[in-house]
N, CA, C and O atoms as a printed pandas DataFrame, in Angstrom:
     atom_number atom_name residue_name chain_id  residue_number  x_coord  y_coord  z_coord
0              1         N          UNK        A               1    8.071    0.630    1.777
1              2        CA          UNK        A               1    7.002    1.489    2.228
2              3         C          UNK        A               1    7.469    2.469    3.305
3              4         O          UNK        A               1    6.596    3.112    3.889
4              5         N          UNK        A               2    8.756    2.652    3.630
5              6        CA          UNK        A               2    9.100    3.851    4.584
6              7         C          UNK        A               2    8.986    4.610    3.998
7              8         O          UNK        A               2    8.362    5.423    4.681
8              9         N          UNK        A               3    9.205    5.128    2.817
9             10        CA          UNK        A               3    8.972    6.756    3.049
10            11         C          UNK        A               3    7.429    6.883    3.177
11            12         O          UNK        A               3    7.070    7.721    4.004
12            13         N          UNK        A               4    6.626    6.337    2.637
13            14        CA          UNK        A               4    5.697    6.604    2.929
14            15         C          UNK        A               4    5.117    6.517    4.244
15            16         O          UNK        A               4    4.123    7.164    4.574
16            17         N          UNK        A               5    5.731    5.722    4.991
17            18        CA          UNK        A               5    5.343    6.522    6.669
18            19         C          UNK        A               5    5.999    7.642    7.407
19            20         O          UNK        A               5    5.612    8.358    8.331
20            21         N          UNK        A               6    7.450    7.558    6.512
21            22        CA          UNK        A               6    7.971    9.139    7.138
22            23         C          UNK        A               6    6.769    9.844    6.147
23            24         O          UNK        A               6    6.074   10.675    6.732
24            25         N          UNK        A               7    6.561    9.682    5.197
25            26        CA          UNK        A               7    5.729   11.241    4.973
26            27         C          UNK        A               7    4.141   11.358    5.576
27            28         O          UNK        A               7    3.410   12.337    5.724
28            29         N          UNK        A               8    4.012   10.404    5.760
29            30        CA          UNK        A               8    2.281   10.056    6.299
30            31         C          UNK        A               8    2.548   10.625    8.105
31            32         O          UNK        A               8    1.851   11.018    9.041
32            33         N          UNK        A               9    3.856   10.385    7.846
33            34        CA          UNK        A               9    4.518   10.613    9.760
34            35         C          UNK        A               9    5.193   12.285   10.374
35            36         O          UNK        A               9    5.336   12.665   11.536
36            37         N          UNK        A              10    5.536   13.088    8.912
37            38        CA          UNK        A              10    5.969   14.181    8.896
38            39         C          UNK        A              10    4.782   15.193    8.610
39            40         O          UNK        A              10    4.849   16.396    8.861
40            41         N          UNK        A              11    3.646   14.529    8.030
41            42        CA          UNK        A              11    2.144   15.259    7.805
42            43         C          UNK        A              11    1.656   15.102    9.382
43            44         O          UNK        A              11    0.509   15.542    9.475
44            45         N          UNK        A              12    2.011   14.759   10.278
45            46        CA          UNK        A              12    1.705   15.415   11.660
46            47         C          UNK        A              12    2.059   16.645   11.915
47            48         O          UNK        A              12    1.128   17.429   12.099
48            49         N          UNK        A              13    3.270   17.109   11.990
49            50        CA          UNK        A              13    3.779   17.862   12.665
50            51         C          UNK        A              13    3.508   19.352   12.313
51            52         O          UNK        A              13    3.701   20.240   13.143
52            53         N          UNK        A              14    2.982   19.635   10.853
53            54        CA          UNK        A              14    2.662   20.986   11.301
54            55         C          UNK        A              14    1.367   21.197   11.974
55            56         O          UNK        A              14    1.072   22.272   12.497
56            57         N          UNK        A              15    0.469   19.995   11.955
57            58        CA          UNK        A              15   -0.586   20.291   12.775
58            59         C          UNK        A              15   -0.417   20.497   14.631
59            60         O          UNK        A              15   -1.072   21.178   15.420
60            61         N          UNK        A              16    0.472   19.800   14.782
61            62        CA          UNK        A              16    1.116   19.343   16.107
62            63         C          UNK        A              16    1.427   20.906   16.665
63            64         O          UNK        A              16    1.100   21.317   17.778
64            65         N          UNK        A              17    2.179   21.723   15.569
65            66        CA          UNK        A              17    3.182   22.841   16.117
66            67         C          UNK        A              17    2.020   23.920   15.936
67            68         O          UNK        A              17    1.996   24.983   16.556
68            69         N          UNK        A              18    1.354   23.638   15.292
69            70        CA          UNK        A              18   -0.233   24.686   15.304
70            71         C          UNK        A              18   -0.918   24.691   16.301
71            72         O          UNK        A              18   -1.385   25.751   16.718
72            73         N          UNK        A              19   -1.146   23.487   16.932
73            74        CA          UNK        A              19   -2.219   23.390   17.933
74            75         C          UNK        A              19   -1.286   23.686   19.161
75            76         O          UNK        A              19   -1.831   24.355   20.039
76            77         N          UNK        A              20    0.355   23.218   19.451
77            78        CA          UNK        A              20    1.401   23.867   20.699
78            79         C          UNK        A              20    0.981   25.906   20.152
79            80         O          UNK        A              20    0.797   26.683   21.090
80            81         N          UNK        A              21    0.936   26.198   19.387
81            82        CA          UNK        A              21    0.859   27.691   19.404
82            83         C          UNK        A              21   -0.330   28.239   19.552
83            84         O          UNK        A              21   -0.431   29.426   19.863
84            85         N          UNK        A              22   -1.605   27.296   19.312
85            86        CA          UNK        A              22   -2.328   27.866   19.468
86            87         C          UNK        A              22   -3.519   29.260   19.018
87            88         O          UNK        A              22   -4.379   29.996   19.502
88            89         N          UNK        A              23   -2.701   28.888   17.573
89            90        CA          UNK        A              23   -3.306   30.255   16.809
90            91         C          UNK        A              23   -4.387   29.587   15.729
91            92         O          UNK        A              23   -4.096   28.502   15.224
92            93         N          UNK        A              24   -5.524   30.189   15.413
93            94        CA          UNK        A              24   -6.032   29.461   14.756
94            95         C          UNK        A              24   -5.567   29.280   13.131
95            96         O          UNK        A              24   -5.466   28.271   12.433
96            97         N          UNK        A              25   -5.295   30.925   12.806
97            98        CA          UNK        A              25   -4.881   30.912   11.488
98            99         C          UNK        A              25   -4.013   29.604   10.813
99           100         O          UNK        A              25   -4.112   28.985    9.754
100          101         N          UNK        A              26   -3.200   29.527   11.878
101          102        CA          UNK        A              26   -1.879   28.762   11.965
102          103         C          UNK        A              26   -2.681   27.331   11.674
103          104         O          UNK        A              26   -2.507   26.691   10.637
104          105         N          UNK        A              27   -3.435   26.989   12.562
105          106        CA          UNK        A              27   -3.546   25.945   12.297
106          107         C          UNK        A              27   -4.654   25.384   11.141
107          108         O          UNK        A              27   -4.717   24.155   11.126
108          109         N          UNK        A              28   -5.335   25.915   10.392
109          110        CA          UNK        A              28   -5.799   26.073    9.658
110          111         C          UNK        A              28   -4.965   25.982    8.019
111          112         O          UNK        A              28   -5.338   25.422    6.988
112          113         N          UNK        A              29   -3.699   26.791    8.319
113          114        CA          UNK        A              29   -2.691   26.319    7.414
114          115         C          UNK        A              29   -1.808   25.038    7.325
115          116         O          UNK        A              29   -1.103   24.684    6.380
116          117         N          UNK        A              30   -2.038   24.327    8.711
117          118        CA          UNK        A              30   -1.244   23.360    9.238
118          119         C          UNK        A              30   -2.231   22.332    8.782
119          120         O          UNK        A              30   -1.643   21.357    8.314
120          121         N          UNK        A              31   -3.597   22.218    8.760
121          122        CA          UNK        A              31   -4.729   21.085    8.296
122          123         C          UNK        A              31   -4.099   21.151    6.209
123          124         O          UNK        A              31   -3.939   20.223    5.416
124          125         N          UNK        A              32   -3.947   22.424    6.060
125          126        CA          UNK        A              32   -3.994   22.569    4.429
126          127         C          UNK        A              32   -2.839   21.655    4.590
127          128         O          UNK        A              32   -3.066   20.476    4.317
128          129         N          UNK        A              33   -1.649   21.966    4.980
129          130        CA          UNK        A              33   -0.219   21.188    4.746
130          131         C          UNK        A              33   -0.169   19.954    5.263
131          132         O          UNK        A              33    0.747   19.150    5.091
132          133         N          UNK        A              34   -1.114   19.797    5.877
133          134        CA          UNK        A              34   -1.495   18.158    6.277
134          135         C          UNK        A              34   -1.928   17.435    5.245
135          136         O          UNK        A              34   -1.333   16.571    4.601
136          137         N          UNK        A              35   -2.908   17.814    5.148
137          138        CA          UNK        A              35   -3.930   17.232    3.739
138          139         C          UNK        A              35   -2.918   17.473    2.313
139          140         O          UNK        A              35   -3.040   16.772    1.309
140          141         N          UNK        A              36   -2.330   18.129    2.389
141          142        CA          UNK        A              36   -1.394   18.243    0.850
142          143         C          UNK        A              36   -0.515   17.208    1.139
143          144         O          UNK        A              36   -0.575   16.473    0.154
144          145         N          UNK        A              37    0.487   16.609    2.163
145          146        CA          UNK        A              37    1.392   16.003    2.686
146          147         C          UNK        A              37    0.460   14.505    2.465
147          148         O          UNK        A              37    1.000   13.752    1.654
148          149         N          UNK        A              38   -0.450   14.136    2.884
149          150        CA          UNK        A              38   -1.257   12.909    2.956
150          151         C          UNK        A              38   -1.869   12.595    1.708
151          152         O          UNK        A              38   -2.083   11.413    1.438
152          153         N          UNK        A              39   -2.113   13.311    1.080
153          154        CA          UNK        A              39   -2.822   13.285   -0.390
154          155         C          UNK        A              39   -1.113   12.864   -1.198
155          156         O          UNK        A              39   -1.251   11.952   -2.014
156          157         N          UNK        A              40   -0.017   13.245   -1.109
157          158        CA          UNK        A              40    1.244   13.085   -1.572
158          159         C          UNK        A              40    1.697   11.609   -1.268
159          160         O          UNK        A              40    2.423   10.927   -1.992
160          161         N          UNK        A              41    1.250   11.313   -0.307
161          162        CA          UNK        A              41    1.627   10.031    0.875
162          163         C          UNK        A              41    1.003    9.161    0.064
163          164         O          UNK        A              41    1.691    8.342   -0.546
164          165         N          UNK        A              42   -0.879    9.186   -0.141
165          166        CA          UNK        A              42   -1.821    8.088   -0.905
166          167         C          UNK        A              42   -1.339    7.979   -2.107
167          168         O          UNK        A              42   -1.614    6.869   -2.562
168          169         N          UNK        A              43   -0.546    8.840   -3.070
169          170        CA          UNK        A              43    0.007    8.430   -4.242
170          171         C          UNK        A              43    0.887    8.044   -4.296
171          172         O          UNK        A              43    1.273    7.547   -5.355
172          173         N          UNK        A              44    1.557    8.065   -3.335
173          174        CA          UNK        A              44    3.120    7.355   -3.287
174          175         C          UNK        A              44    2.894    5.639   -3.290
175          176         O          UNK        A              44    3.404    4.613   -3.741
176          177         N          UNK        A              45    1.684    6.140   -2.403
177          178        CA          UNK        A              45    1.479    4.334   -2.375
178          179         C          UNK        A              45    0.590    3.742   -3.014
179          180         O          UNK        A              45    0.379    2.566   -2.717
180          181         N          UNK        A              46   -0.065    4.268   -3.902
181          182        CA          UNK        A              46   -0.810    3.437   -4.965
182          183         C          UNK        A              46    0.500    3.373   -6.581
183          184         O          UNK        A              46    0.444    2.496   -7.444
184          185         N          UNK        A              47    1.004    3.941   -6.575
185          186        CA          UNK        A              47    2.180    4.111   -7.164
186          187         C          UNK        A              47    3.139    2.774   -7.404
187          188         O          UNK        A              47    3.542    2.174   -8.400
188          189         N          UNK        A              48    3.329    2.590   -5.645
189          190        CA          UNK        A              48    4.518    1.827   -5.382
190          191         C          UNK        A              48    3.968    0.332   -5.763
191          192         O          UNK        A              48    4.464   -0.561   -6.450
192          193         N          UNK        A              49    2.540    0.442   -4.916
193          194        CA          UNK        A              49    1.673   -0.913   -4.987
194          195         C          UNK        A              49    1.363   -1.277   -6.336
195          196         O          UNK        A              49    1.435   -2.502   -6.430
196          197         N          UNK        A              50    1.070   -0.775   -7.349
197          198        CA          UNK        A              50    0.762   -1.185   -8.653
198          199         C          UNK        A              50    2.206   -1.048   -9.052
199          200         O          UNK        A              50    2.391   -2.248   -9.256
200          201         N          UNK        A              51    3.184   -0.583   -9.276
201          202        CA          UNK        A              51    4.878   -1.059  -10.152
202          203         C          UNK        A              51    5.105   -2.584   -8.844
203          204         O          UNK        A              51    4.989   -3.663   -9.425
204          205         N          UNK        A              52    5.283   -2.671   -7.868
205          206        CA          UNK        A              52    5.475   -3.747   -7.084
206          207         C          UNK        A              52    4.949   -5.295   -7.444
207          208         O          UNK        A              52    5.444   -6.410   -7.609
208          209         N          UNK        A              53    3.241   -4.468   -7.465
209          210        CA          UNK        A              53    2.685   -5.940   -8.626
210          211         C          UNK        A              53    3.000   -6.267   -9.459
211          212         O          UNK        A              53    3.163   -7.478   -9.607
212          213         N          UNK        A              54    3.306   -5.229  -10.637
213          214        CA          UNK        A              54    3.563   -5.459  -11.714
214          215         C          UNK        A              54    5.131   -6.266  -11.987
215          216         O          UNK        A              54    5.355   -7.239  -12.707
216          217         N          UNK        A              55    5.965   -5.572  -11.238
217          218        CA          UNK        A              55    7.348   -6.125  -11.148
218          219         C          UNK        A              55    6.961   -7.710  -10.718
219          220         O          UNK        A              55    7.607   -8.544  -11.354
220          221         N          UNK        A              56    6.255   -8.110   -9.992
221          222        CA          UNK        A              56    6.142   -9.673   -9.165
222          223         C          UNK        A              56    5.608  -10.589  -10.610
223          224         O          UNK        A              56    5.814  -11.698  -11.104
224          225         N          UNK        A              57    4.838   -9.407  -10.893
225          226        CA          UNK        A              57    3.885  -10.532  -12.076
226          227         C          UNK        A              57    4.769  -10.681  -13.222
227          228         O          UNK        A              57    4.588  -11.658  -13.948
228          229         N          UNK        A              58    5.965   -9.617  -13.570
229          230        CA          UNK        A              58    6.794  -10.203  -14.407
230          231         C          UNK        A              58    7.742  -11.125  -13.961
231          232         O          UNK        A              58    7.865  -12.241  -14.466
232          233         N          UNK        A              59    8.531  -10.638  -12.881
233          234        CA          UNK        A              59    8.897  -12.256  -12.363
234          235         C          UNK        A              59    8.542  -13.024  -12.152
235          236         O          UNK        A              59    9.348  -13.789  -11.623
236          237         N          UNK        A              60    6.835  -13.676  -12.360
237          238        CA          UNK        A              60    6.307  -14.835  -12.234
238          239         C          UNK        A              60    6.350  -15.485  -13.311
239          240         O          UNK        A              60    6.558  -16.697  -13.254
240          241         N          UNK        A              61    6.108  -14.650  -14.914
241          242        CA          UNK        A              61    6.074  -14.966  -16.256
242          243         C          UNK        A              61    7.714  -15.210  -17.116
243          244         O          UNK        A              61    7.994  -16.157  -17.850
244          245         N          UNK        A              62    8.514  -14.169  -16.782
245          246        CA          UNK        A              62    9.494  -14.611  -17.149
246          247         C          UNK        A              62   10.355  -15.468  -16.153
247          248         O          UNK        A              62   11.538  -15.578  -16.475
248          249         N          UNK        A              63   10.016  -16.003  -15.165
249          250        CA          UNK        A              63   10.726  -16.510  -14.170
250          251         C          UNK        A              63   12.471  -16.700  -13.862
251          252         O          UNK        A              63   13.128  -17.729  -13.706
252          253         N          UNK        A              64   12.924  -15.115  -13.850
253          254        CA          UNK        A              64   14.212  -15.029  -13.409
254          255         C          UNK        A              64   14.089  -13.530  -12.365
255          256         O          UNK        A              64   13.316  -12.592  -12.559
256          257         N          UNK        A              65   14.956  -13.648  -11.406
257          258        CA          UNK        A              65   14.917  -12.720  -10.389
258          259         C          UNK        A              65   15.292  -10.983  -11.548
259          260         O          UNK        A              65   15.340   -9.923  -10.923
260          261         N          UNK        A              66   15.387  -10.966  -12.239
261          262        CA          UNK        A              66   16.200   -9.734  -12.901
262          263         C          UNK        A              66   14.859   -8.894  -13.621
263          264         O          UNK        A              66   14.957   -7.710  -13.940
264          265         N          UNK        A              67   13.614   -9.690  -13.819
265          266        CA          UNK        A              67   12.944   -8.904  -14.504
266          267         C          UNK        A              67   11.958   -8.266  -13.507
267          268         O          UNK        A              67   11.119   -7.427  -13.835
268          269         N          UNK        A              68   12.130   -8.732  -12.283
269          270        CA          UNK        A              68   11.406   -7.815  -11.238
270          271         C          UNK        A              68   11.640   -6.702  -11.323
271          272         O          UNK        A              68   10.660   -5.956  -11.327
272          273         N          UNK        A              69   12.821   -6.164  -11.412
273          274        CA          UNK        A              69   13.342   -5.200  -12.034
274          275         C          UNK        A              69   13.678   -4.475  -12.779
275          276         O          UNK        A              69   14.141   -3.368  -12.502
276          277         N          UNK        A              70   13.448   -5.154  -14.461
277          278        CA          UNK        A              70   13.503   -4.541  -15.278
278          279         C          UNK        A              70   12.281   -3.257  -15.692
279          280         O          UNK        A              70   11.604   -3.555  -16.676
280          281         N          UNK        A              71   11.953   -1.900  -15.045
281          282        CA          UNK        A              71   11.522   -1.291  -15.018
282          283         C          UNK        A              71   10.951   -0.541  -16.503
283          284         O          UNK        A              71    9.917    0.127  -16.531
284          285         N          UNK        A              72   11.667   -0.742  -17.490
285          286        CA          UNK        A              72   11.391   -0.262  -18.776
286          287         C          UNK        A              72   10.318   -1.040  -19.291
287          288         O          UNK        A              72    9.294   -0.479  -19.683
288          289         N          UNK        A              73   10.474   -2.512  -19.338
289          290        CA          UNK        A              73    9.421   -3.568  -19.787
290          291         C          UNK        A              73    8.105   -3.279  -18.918
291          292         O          UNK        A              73    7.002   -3.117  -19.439
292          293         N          UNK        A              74    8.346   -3.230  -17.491
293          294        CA          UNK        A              74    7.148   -2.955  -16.253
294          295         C          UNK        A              74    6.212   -1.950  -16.874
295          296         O          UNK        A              74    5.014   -2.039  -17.144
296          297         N          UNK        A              75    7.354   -0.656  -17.076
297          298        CA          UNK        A              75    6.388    0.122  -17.203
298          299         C          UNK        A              75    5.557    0.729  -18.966
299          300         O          UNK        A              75    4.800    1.687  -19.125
300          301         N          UNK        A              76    6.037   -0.179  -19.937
301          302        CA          UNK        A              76    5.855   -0.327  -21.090
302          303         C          UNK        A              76    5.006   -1.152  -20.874
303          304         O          UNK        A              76    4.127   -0.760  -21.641
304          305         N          UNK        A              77    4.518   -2.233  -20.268
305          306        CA          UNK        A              77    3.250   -3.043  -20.071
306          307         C          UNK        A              77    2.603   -2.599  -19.540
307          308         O          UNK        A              77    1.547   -3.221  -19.657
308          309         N          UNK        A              78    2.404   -1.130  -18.406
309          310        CA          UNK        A              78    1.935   -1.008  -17.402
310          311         C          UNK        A              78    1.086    0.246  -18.588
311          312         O          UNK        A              78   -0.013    0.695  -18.263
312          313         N          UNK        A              79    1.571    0.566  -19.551
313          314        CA          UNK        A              79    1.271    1.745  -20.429
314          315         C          UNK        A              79    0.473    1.011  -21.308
315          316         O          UNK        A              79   -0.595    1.618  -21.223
316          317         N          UNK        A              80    0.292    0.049  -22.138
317          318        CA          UNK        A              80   -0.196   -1.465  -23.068
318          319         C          UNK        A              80   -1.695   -1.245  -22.367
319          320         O          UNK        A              80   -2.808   -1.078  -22.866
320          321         N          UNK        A              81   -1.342   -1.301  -21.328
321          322        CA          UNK        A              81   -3.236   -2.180  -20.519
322          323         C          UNK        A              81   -3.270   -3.442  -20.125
323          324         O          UNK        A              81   -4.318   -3.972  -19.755
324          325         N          UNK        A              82   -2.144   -4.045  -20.162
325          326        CA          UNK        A              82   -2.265   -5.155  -20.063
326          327         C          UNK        A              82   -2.508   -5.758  -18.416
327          328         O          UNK        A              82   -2.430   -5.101  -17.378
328          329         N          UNK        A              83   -2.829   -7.241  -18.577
329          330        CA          UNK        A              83   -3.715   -7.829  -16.964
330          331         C          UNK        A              83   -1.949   -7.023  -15.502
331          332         O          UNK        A              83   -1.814   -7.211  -14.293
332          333         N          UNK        A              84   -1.484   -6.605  -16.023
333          334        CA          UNK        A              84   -0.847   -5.894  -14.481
334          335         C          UNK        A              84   -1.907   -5.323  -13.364
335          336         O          UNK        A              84   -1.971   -5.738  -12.207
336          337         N          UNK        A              85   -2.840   -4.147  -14.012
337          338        CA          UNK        A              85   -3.817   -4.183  -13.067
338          339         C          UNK        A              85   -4.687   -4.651  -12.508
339          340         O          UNK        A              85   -5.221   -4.340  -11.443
340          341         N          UNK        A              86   -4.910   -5.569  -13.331
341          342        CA          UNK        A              86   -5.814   -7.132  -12.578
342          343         C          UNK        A              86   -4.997   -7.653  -11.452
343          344         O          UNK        A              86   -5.442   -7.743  -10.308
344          345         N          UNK        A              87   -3.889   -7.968  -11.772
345          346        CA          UNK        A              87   -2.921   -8.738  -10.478
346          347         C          UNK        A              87   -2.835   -7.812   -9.437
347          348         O          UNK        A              87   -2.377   -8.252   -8.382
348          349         N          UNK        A              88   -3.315   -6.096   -9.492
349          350        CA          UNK        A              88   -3.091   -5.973   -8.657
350          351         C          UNK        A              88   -4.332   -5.133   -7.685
351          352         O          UNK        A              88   -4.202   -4.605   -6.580
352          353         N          UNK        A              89   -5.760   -5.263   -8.715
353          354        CA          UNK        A              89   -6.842   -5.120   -8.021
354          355         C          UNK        A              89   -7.114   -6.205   -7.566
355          356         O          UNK        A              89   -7.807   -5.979   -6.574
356          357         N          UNK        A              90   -6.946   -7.589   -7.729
357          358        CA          UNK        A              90   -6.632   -8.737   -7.254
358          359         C          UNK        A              90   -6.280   -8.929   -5.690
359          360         O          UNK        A              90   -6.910   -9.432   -4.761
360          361         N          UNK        A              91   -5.089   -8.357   -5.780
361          362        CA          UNK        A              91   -3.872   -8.255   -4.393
362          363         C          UNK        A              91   -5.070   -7.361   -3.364
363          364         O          UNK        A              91   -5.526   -7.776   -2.299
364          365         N          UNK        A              92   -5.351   -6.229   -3.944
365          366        CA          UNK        A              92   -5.921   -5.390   -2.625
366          367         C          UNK        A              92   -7.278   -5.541   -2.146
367          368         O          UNK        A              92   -7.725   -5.041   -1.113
368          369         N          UNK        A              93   -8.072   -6.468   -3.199
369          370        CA          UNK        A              93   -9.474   -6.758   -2.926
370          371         C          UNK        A              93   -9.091   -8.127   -1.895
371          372         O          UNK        A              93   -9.630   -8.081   -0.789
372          373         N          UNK        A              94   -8.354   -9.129   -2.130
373          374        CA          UNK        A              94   -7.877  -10.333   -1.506
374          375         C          UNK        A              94   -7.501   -9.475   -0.256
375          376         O          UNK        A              94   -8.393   -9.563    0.588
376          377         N          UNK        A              95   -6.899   -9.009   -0.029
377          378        CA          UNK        A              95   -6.013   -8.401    1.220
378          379         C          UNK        A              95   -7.247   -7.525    2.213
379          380         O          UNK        A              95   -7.294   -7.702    3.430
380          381         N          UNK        A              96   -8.057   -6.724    1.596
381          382        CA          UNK        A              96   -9.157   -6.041    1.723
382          383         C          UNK        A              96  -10.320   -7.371    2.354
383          384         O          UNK        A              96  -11.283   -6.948    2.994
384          385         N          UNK        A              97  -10.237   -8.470    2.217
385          386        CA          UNK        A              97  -11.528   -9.606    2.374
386          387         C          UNK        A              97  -10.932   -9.872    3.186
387          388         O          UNK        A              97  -11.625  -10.011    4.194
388          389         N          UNK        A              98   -9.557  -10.105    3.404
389          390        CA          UNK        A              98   -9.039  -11.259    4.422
390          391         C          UNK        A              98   -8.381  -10.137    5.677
391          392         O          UNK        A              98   -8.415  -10.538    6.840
392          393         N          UNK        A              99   -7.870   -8.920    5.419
393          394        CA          UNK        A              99   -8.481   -8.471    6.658
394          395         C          UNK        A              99   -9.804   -8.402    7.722
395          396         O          UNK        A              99   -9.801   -8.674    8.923
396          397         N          UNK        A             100  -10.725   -8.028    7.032
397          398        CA          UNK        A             100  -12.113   -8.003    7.081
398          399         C          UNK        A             100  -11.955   -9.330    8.280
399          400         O          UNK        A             100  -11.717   -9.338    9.488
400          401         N          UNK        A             101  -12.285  -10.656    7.011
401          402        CA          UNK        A             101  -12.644  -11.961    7.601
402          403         C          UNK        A             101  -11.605  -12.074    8.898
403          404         O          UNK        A             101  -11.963  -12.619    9.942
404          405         N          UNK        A             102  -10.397  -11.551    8.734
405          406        CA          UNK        A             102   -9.411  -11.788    9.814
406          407         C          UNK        A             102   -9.483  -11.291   11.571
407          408         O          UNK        A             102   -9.212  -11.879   12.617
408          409         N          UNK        A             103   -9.960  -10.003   11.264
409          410        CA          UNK        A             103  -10.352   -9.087   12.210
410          411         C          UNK        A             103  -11.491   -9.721   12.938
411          412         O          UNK        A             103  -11.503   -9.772   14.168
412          413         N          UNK        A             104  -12.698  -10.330   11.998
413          414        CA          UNK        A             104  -14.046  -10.454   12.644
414          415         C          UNK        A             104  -13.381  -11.901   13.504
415          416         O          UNK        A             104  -13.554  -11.792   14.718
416          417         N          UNK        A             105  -12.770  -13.018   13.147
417          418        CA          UNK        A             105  -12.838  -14.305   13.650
418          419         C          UNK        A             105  -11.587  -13.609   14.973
419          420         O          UNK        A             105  -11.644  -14.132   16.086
420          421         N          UNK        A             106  -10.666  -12.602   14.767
421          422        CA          UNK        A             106   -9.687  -12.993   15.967
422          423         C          UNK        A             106  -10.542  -12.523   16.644
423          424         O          UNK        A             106   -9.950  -11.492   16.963
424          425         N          UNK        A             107  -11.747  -12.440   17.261
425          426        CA          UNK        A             107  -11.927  -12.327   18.527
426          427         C          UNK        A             107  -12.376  -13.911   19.234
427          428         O          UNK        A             107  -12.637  -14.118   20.420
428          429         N          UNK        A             108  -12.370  -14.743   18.300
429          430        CA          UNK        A             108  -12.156  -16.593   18.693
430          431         C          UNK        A             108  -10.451  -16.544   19.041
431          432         O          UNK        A             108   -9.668  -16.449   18.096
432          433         N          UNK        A             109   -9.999  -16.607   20.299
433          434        CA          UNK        A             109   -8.373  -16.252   20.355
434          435         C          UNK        A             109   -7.526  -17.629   19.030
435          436         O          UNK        A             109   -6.606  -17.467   18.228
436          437         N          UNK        A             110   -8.252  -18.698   19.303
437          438        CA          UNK        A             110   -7.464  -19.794   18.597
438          439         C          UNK        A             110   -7.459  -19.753   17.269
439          440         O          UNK        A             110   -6.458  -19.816   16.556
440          441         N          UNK        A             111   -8.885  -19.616   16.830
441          442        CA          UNK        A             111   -9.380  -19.177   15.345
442          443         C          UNK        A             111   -8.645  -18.113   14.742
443          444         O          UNK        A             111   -7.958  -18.197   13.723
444          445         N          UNK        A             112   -8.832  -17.157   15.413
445          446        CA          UNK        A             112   -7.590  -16.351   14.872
446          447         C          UNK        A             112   -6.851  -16.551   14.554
447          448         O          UNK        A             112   -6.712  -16.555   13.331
448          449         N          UNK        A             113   -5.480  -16.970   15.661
449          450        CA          UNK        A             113   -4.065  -17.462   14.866
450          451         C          UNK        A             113   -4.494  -17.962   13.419
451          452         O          UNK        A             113   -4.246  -17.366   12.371
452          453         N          UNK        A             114   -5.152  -19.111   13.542
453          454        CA          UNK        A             114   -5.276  -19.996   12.373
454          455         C          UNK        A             114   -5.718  -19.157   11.110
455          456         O          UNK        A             114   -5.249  -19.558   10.045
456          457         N          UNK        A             115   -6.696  -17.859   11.054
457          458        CA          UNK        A             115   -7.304  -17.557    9.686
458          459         C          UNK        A             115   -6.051  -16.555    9.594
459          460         O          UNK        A             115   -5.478  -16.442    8.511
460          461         N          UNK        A             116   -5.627  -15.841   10.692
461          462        CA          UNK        A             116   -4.587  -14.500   10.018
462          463         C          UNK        A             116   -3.231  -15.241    9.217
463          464         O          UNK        A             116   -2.564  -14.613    8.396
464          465         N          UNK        A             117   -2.923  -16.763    9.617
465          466        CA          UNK        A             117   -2.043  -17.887    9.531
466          467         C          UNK        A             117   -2.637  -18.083    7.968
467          468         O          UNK        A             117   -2.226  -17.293    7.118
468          469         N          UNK        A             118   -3.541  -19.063    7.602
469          470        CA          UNK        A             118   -3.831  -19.014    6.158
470          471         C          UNK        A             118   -3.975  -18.124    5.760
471          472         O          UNK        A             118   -3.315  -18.303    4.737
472          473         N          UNK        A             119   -4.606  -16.411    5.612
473          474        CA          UNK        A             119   -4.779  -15.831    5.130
474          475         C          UNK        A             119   -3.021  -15.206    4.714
475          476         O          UNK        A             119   -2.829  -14.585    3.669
476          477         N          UNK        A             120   -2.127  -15.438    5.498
477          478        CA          UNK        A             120   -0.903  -14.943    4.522
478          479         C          UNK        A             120    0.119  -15.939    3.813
479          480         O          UNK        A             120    1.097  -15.660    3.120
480          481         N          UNK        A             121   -0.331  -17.039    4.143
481          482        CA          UNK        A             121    0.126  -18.183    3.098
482          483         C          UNK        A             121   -0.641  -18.072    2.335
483          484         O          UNK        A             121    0.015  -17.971    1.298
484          485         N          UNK        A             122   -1.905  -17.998    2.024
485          486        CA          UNK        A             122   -2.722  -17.556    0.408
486          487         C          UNK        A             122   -2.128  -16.723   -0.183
487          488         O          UNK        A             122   -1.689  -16.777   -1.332
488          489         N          UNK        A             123   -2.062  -15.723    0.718
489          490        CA          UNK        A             123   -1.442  -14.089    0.209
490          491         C          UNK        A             123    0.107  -14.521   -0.340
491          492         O          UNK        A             123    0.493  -14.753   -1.485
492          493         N          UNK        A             124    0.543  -14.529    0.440
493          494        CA          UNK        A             124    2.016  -15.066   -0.603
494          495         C          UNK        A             124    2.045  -16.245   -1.594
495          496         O          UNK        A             124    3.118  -16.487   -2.146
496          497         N          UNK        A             125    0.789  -17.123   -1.915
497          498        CA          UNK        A             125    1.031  -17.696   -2.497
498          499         C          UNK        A             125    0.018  -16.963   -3.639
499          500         O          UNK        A             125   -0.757  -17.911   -3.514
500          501         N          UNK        A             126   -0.401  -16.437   -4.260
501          502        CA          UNK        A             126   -0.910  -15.169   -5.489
502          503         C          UNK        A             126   -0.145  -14.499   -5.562
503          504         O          UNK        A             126   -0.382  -13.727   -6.491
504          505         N          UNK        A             127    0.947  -14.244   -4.986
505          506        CA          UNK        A             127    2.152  -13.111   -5.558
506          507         C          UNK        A             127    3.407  -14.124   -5.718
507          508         O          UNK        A             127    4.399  -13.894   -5.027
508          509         N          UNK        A             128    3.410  -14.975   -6.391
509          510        CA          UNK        A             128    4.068  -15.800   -7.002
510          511         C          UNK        A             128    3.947  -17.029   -8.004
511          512         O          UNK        A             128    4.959  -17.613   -8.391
């Protein structure tokens, strides 16, 4: 997931060098190249996140480290319809609840540890 924070991280800066100059035009072009840069960024990572699942869920089925990788099969299933996108509306609705639930209890300091603690031993244990 680095590039996607260098690019989520490089979609600052023309706004940054717009607002040091001070022109409006400028920065007005600097919001457009922001928003084009961040809109580039959200596909990178719905992208990465669905081949990532998909790669895990074939190494769960064929169970050898090599087909995580085998990218031709990934993405020939990923073209099929087949449950890949389940495993991985799965992943972000799970991840999506247990932030949620995670956030609301750490303000119990002890409780916390403990739910952000199960909540990523669950989590790693559905992606395998």
């Amino acid at each position: 997931m680095l590039p996607a924070v260098v690019i989520l991280g490089i979609s600052a800066v023309p706004i940054t060098l717009a607002a040091i100059a001070q022109d409006e035009a400028a920065v007005f072009a600097a919001l457009g190249s922001t928003g084009l840069l961040m809109t580039l960024g959200f596909i990178y990572i719905l992208t990465v996140s669905v081949v990532a699942s998909a790669g895990l869920v074939n190494y769960a089925v064929r169970g050898n480290f090599g087909a995580m990788f085998a990218f031709s099969d990934i993405f020939a299933r990923l073209r099929s319809g087949s449950a890949y996108f389940a495993a991985w509306g799965m992943t972000v609705v799970f991840s999506i609840l247990a932030s949620t639930v995670g956030s609301m209890v750490s303000w119990i300091p002890l409780l916390g540890w403990w739910v952000y603690g199960t909540a990523a031993y669950l989590e790693s244990q559905t992606r395998t």
